[in-house]
C-alpha positions in Angstrom: 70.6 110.4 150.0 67.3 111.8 148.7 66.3 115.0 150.4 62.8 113.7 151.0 63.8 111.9 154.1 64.2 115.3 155.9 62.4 117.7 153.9 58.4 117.2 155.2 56.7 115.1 153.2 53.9 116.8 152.3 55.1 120.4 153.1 56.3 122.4 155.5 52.7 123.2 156.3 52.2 119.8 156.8 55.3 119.8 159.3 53.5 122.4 161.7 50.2 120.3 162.2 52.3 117.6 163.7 53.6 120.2 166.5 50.2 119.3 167.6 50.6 116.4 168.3 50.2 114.2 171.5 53.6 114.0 173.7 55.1 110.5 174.0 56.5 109.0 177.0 60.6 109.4 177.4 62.6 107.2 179.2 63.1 106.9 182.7 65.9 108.8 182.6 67.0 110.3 179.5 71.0 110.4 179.7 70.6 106.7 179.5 68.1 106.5 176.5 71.1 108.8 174.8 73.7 106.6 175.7 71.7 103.4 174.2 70.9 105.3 171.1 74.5 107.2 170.6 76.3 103.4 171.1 73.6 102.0 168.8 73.9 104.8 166.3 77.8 104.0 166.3 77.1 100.4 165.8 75.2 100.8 162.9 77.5 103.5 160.7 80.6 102.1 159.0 84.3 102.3 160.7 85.1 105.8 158.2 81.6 107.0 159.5 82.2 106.3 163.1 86.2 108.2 163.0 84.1 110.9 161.1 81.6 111.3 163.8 83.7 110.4 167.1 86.1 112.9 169.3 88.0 113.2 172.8 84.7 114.5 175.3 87.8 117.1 175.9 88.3 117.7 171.9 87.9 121.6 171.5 85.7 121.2 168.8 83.0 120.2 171.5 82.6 124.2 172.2 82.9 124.9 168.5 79.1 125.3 168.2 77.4 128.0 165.2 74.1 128.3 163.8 75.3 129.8 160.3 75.9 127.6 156.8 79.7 126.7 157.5 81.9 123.5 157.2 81.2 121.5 159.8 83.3 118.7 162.0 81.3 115.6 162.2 79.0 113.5 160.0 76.2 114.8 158.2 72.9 113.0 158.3 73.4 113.3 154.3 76.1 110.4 154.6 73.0 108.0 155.9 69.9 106.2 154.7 68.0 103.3 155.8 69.1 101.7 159.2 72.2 104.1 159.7 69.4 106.9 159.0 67.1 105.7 161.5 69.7 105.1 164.2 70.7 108.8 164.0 67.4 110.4 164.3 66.6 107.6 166.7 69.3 109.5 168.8 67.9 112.9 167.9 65.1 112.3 169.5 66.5 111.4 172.7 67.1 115.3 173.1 63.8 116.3 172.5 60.2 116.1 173.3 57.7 115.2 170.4 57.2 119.1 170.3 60.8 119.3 169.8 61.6 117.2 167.7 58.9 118.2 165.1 60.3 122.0 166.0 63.9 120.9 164.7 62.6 119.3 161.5 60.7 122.5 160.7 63.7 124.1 160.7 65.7 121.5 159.0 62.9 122.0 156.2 63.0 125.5 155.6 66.6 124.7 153.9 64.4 123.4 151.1 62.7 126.6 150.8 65.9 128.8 150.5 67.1 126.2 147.8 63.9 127.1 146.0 63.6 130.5 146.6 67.2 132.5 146.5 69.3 133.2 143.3 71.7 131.3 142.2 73.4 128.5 140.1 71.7 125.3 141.1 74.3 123.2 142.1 75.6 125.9 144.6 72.3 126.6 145.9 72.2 123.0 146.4 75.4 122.6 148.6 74.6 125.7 150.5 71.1 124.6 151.6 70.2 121.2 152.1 67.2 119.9 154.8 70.2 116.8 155.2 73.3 119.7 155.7 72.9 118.6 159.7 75.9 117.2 161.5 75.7 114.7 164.4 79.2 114.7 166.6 79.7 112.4 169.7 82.2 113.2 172.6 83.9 110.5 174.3 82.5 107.0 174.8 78.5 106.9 175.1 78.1 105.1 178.3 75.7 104.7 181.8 78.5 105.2 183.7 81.2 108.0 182.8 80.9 111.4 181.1 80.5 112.2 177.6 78.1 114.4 175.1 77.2 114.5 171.7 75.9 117.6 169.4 73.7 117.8 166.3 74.6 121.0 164.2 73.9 122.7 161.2 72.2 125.8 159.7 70.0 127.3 162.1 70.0 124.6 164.9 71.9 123.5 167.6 71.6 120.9 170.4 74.7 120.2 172.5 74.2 118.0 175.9 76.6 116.6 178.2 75.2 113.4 180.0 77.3 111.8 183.4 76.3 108.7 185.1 73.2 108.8 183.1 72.4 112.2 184.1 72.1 115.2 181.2 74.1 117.6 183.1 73.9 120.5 180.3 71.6 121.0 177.3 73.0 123.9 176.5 73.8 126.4 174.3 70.4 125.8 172.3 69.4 127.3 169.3 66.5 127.3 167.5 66.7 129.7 163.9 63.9 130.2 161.3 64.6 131.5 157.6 61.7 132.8 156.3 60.3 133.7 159.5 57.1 133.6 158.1 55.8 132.0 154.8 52.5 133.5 153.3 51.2 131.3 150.7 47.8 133.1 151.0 45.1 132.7 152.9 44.6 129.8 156.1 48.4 129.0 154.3 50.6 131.0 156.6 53.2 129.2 158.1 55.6 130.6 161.2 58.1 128.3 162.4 58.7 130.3 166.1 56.0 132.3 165.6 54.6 131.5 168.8 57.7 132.8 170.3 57.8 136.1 168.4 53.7 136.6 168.9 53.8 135.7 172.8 56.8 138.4 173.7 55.1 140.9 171.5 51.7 140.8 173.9 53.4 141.1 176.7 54.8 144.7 175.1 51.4 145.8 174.2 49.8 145.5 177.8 52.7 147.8 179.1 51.3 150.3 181.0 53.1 153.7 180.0 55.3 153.3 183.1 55.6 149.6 182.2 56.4 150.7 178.6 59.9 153.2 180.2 60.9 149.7 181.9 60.3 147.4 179.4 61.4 148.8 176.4 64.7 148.9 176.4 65.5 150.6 173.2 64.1 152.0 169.9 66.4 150.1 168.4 67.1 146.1 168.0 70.6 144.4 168.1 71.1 142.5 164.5 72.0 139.4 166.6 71.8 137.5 169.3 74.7 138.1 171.4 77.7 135.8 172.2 76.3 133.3 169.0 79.5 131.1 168.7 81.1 132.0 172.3 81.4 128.7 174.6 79.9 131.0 177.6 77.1 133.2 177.8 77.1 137.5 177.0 75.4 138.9 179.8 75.1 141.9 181.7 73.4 143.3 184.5 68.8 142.2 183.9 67.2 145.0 181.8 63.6 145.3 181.4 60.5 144.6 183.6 60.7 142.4 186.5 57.8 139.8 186.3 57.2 140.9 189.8 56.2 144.4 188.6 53.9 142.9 185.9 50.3 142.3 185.8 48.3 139.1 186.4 48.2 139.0 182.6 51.4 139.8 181.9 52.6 137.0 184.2 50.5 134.5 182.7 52.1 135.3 179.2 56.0 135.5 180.9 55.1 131.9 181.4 53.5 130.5 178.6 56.4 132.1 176.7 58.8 130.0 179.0 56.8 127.0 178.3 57.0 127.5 174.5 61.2 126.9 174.6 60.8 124.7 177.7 58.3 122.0 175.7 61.0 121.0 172.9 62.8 119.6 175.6 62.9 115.9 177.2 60.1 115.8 180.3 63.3 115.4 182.9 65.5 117.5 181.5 62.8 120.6 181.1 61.3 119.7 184.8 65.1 120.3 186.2 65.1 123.6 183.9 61.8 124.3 185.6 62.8 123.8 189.0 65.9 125.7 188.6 64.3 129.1 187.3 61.7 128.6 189.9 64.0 128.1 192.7 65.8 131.2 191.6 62.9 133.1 192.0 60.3 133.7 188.8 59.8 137.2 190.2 63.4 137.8 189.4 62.7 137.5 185.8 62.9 140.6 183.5 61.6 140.9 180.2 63.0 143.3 177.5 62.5 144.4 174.1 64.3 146.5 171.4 63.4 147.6 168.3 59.7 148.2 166.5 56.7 146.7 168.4 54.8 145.5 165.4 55.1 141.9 163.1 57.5 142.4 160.3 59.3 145.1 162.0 63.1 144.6 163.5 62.7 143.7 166.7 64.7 141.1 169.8 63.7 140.9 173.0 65.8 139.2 176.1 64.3 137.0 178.9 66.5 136.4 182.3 66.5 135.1 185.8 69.2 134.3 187.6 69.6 130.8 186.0 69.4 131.3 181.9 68.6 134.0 179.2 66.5 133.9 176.3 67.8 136.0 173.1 65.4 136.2 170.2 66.4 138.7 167.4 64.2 139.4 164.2 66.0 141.9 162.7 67.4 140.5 159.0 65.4 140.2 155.8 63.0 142.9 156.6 62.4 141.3 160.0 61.6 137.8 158.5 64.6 135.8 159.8 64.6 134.5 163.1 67.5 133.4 165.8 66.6 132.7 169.7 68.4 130.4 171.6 68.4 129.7 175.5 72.1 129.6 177.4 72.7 128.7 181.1 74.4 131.5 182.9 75.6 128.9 185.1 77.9 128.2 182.0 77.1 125.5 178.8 78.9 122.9 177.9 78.6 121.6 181.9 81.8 124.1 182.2 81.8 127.1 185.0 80.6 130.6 183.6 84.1 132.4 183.2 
């Protein structure tokens, strides 16, 4: 399949206007436009392609979720073109808003960077990184009535959801990766897939007051990775870091737009019951933390939680140029109980 049909067409530059643009309407309710697109999706590939792409909802490889380059269970978008293409990203983006969506081909994209850019016999570089390297799994029988889920996986991405009766019951773990963090090809060229994310956090550091500063700032030094990153559950411990109760009218302002930033990828219903959750919960509850260097291209993570989910976003590899955050329900992902 040629590579085009993931990579962005006119760059990866070109990729980020279209983060601009306009959000779309979803569907009334989006666990049934998943179940319409994951039956049609299944309808469209051929009977090897379905048995590649199918499991038991109760299959443990449901929970076998990583963001590194690994073999992979299910079929990879690689395997499609034309009308079996279409069907799958048709599916995609039922598990994303337009934001979203254009957020996971960025990502996809950069595979076509590190093909160009790291050493390397050609052919290797080629199976290693690959914008079309992305797997789509569905578990158990796609339906309006009855429970099942599907996944799309691969380097640096990661969308699992559960649906029931029509209802996304979990959306999580989600991950959300970017290698290079940042790509300066001069002048008005730079490109930051998550930058927002990374530039956001970081303001909310530098209007620490020096008593904020002992709260907030956790440690000197960052974690090299998220924690937990192939664990079914979340790794948490007891909130560190300011309270967004303690913070200023600034600071509070920022806590949220950085919310909004990971909450926009998502479908409108599925990111208004995320919304309502965290709020119920109590958005005063929520502490901020960050470890590591305070300044851009300096190792750094920072950790957002309430009583409902945590943020982890670590910068710490390739001279601080390689990013992993992900959001995870401390509720438990997969629609399974925290243990």
């Amino acid at each position: 399949m040629d590579v085009r049909k993931f990579a962005l067409t006119l760059s990866v530059a070109g990729a980020m206007a279209a983060l601009l643009t306009a959000q779309t309407p979803q569907p009334p309710t989006t666990g049934v436009g998943m179940a319409e697109a994951a039956k049609s999706f299944l309808t469209a590939i051929t009977p090897d392609q379905r048995q590649a792409a199918s499991f038991k909802y109760d299959d443990p490889e449901r929970l076998n979720w990583h963001f590194i380059p690994r073999e992979r269970k299910g079929l990879p978008l690689k395997a499609l073109e034309g009308p079996t293409l279409h069907a799958a990203m048709k599916l995609i983006r039922t598990g994303l808003s337009d934001a979203g969506y254009d957020q996971a081909l960025n990502v996809m994209s950069l595979e076509e960077v590190l093909y160009l850019i790291e050493p390397g016999e050609r052919a290797a570089r080629r199976e290693r990184r690959d914008p079309s390297k992305y797997y789509l799994s569905i578990f158990g029988t796609p339906a309006e009535i009855g429970l099942w889920g599907w996944r799309l996986e691969g380097h640096h991405l990661c969308l699992n959801f559960s649906i029931k009766d029509g209802k996304v019951i979990s959306s999580t773990p989600e991950f959300f990766g970017a290698n290079p963090g940042t790509i300066d090809a001069g002048k008005g060229r730079e490109i930051r897939v998550l930058g927002p994310e990374e530039d956001i956090a970081r303001q909310i550091l530098k209007l620490c007051t020096p008593e904020q500063q002992a709260i907030c700032w956790v440690s000197k030094e960052a974690p090299g990775e998220v924690p937990g990153p192939n664990l079914p559950q979340p790794v948490v411990g007891e909130p560190v870091g300011l309270p967004v109760g303690k913070m200023s009218a600034d600071q509070k302002q920022l806590i949220q737009d950085l919310l909004n930033e990971y909450l926009k990828n998502l479908p409108a219903d599925v990111e208004k019951e995320r919304r309502d959750m965290l709020k119920a919960a109590g958005v005063d509850k929520i502490t901020f933390a960050w470890f590591g260097q305070p300044d851009l291209h300096e190792a750094h993570h920072y950790r957002v939680q309430g009583p409902t989910f945590v943020i982890e976003y670590n910068n710490t590899q390739n001279n601080a140029n390689h990013v992993h955050s992900m959001w995870r329900n401390l509720a438990g992902d997969f629609a399974l109980p925290a243990k």
